[in-house]
C-alpha positions, 0 to 999 in steps of 0.5 A: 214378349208376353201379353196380359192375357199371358200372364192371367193364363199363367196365374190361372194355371197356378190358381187352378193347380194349387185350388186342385191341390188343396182340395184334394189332400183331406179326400186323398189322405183319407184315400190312401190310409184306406188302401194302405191299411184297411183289409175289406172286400172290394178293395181292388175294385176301389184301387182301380177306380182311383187309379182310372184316370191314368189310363183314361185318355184325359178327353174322356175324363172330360167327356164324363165329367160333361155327363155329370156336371154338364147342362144334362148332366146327372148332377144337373137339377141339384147344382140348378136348385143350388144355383151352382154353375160349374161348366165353362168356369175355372172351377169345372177346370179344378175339377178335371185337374183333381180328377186326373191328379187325384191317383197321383196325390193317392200313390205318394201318400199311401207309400208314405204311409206303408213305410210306417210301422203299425207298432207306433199306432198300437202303442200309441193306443194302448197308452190312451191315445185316440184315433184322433191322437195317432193321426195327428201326432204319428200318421200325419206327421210321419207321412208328411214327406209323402204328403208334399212329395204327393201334393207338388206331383198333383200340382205339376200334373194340373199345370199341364192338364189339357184335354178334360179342361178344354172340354168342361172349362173351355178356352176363354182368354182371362176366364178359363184359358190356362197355360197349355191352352193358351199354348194351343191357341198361338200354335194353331194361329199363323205366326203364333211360333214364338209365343208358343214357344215362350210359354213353352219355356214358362211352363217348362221352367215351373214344371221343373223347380216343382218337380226339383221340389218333389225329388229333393223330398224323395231323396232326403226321405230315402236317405234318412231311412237308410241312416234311420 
């Protein structure tokens, strides 16, 4: 049976995926337009720091946020001058989760965005349209599908993120414990089996109808392009 420090685990995780998310979409929209139309030198050199974290083992990603937002971090005089406290709060939990999910949210939108064809823009523009126009009323909506397939991928990678949060957030029960945490805690603990496993269950039963979500989009886009 879940206790209430379960449940506000849980609520965490979902607040702290769904704040990620949120966001993270101006910035990965932004992104992912670069990468998918813009043409400069540096490029790859911007591909791969986005893409980084998938490769980065996510402790390490912690580690390095601790070095910019920690205590002695680089950003450690500005966020004190600001009085902004980020480490061991749920918001240093929202940052590692938009660091690790960021390359995911990226990739679906920049295929989204490659699949339209850049004849629309320039008509649009030649007809009067501005840049403002053609984002609104061509890319955004076009890539719309990508935009969610994208967003609902960050947010099942941010439930599950473990390694960079338990570093920069920590694990405190009703104050920055997420999901996976708390998953952690009971199997570590004597006789913490069959509440690991049930929170095993909810985090498999969210990840799931998120992920059936995400395919539902991406099997609707391909159909449609086929009878497009």
């Amino acid at each position: 049976m879940l206790v209430p420090t379960d449940y506000e685990a849980i609520l965490l995780s979902l607040k702290v995926g769904a704040a990620a998310t949120l966001l993270s979409l101006p910035a990965g929209f932004a992104v992912a337009g670069l990468l998918a139309f813009g043409k400069f030198r540096g490029k790859m050199a911007v591909e791969i720091v986005v893409n980084l974290p998938l490769t980065l083992p996510p402790v390490v990603v912690g580690y390095l946020l601790l070095l910019l937002l920690g205590e002695r971090g680089v950003l450690a005089p500005l966020l004190h001058a600001l009085g902004i406290r980020l480490i061991f709060t749920w918001k240093a939990a929202v940052i590692a989760s938009v660091v690790v999910g960021f390359p995911l949210l990226v990739r679906a939108i920049r295929i989204s965005l490659e699949a339209i064809d850049p004849a629309l823009v320039k008509v649009s523009r030649t007809l009067g349209a501005t840049r403002r126009d053609a984002l609104f009323s061509i890319l955004v909506p076009l890539s719309m599908r990508g935009i969610l397939a994208g967003a609902s991928l960050m947010f099942a990678r941010s439930l599950g993120e473990f390694g960079a949060t338990i570093l920069v957030a920590g694990n405190m029960p009703g104050r920055t414990q997420t999901l996976p945490l708390a998953i952690y805690d009971y199997a570590a603990a004597p006789g913490g089996e069959s509440a690991a496993g049930l929170l095993c269950v909810v985090s498999v039963a969210i990840s799931v109808v998120v992920l059936f979500f995400h395919e539902w989009l991406s099997r609707r886009a391909v159909r449609e392009g086929l009878s497009g």
